[in-house]
N, C-alpha and C positions, 0 to 999 in steps of 0.2 A: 539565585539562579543566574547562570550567564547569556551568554548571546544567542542569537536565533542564525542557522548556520544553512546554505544553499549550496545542494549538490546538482552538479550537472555537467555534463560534455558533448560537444557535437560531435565523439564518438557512435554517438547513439542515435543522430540522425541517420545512420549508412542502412541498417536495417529498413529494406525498400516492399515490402508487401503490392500486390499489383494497385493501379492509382486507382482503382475503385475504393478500393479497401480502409474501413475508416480510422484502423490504426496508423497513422502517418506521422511523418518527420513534423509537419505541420506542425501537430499537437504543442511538440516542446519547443516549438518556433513562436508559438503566442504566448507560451507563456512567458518564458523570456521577455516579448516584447511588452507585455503587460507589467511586468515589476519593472522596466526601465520607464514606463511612461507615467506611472503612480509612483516612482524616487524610492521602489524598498528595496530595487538593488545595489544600493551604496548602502543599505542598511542592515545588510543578511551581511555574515561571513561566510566568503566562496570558500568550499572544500573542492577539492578533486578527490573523483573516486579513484578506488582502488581498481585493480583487474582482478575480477574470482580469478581462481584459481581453478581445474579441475579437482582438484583435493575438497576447495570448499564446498564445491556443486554436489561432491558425491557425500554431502553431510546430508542434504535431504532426497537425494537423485540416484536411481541403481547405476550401476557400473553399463549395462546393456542400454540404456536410455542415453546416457550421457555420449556413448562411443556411437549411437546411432546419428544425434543432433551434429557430434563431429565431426563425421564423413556422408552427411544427406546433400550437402550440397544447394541447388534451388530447385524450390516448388513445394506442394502442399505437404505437411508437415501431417495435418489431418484438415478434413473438409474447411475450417475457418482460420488457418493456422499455417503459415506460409514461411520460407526462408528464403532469403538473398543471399546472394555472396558472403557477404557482411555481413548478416546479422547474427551468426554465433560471437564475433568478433562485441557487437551491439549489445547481447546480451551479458557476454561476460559484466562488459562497462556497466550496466543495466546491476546486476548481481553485487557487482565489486562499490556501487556507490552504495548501497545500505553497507556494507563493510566499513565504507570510509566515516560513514554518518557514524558508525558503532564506536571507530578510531576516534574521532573527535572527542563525544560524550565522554569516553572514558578518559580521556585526556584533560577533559572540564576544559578544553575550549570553548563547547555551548553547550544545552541544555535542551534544546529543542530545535531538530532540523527536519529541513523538507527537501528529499531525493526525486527532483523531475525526472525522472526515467522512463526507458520505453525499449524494448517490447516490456509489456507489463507482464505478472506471474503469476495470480493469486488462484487461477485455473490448472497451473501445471502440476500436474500430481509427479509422484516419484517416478512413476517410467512412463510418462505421457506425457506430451505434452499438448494442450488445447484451448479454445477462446483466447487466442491469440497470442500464448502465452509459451515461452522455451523453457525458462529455468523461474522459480519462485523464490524471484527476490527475497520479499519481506522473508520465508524460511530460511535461505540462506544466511539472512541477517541475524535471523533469532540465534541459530546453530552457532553463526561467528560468537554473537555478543554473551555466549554462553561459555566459550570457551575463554573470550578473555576476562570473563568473573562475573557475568552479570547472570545470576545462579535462575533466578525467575523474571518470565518473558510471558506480559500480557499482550495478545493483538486483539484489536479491534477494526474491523471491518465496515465501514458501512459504503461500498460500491452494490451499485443498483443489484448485481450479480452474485450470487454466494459462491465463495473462496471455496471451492470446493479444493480442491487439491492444498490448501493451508489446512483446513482441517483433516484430510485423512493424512496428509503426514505428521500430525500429532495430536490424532485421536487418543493414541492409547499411552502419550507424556503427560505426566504432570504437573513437571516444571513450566508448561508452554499453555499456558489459557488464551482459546480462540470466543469471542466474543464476533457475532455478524447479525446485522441489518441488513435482508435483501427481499428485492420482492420477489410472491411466491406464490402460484406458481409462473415457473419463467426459468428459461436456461440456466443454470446447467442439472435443475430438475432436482437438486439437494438441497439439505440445509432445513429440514424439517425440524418442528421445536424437538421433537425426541429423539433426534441426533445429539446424544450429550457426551460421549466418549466410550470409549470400549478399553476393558481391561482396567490398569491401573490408573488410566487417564479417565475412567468415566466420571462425569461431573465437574469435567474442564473443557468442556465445550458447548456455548450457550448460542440458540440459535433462534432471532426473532424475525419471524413471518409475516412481510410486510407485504400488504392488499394492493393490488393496482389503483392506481391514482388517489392512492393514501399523498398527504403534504408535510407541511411543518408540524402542525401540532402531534401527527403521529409519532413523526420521529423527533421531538424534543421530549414525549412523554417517555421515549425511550431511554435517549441520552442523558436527561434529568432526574429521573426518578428510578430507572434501574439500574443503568451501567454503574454509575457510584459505588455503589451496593456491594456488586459484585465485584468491581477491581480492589474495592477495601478487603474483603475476605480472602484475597487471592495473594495481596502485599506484595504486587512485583518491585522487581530492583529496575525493569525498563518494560516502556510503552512503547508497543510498534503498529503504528493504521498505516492500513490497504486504504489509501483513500483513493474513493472512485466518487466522480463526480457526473457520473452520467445520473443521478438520483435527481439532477436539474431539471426545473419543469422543463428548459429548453431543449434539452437533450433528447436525441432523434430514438435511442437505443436502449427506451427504456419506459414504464408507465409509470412512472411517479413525477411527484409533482411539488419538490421542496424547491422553495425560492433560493435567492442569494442570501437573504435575512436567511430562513432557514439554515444553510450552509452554514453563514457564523454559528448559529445556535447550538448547531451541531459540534462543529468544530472546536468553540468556548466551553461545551460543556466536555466534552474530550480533556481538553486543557487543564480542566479546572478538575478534575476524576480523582486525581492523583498528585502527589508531590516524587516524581519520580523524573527521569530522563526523558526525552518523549522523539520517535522518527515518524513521518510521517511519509509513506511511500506511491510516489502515482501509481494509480491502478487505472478506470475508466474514465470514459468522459471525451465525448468527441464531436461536442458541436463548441466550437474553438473560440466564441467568443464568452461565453459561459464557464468555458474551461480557463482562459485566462482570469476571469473574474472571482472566482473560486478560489484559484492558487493563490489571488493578490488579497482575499480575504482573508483566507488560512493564516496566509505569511503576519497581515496585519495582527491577527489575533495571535499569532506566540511570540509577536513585539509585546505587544498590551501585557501579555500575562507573564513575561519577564520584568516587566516594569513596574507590576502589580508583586509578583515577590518579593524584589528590591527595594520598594516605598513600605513593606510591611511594620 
């Protein structure tokens, strides 16, 4: 396996939501500052993202969604979901870095990378957009990575919040398995275990129902003993996580209660699921010292486990 690959641009600080508001430029401003003060940013390879395209957006996004986010301009988007000037301009950058991560992998520059981005998406349905979210990344990415030959696309999710808009845009694909950990009940009010797929997708969507102030051991029994399972039967050619890290006990925006140990555990066992390509894409997580500590885990664990391939 090759190297562990970091996307990011201060493109994507311009996307200004009002200063209450706890998606902020902030966010990707610690984490940055967190892999420079722990030395993994001499140790990732920098990608730049790509710019979506409109063509790409309208792989998971209607045509009347897309021309609305175009010309809305500023202010609320829907009640928690807000645009600046900039931030279609943010988003695109936000959309176009899973692109770029897809560019990479396919190229076997690395094997495993992690896309800081923001506005995040895993909320945005195809003609809505919501919980903060304009255009859905990680979908975007899957659609790209599909087109340039990566035929099956597993996601996994586990941000405190269920992806609702990743799964209704490929409830009813089979190529596309949606795999989520969220808690429940709690916004956005889906993601129920028998939400499994509709049509020919049904039975490519698995959804685990996690208890308020459930911790580690819940979700390692998850991670460990089932996900496996299930990406082995599935045999993608790429792995794409929503990672949201507001599942932190420290985290304000959310009732769960997984430590940083936790987080590795989660993340290692992510890692270890599969021998396949692997993106991992910021979703939540906004109490900023947790959030940088998280990313600097993540990052650590797909050094480890490039290094653990290589010494095989």
């Amino acid at each position: 396996m090759g190297e562990v690959g970091f996307v990011y641009s201060e493109a994507m600080l311009v996307h200004k939501p009002p200063p209450w508001h706890p998606e902020r430029s902030d966010r990707l401003v610690c984490i940055v500052k967190a892999l420079k003060q722990s030395a993994l940013w001499e140790k990732v390879v920098h990608i730049q993202p790509m710019r979506a395209g409109f063509e790409d957006i309208a792989r998971v996004h209607t045509g009347e969604y897309i021309e609305k986010v175009k010309v809305f301009g500023e202010g609320c988007l829907d009640f928690d979901t807000y645009m600046s000037g900039e931030s279609l301009d943010a988003a695109l950058c936000a959309a176009g870095s899973v692109m770029g991560a897809v560019e990479a992998c396919k190229r076997g520059n690395v094997t495993r990378v992690f896309c800081a981005v923001r506005p995040p998406g895993h909320h945005a349905e195809a003609d809505n957009g919501m919980g903060f979210c304009l255009f859905n990344n990680v979908a975007v990415g899957a659609r790209y990575a599909q087109k340039k030959g990566y035929e099956k696309v597993f996601i996994v999710d586990f941000d405190a919040h269920h992806g609702n808009g990743t799964q209704h845009i490929f409830e009813e694909d089979d190529t596309v398995f949606y795999f989520s950990t969220h808690q429940y009940p709690y916004y956005p009010d889906t993601g129920k275990d028998l939400e499994r797929g509709r049509g020919r997708g049904e039975g490519f969507t698995y959804n685990v129902q996690i208890l308020k102030g459930s911790g580690n051991k819940d979700y390692l029994n998850v991670y460990q003993d089932i996900l496996p399972d299930v990406v082995r039967r599935f045999n993608p050619d790429l792995l794409m996580v929503s990672a949201g890290y507001d599942i932190h006990v420290r985290d304000p925006h959310a009732d769960i209660r997984v430590t940083s140990e936790g987080i590795r555990g989660v993340v290692r066992s992510i890692l270890n699921a599969w021998d396949c390509p692997m993106i991992f894409t910021l979703e939540g997580g906004y109490d900023l010292d947790s959030l940088g500590e998280s990313v600097t885990i993540t990052i650590e664990e797909m050094l480890r486990a490039c290094r653990n391939h290589v010494t095989r």
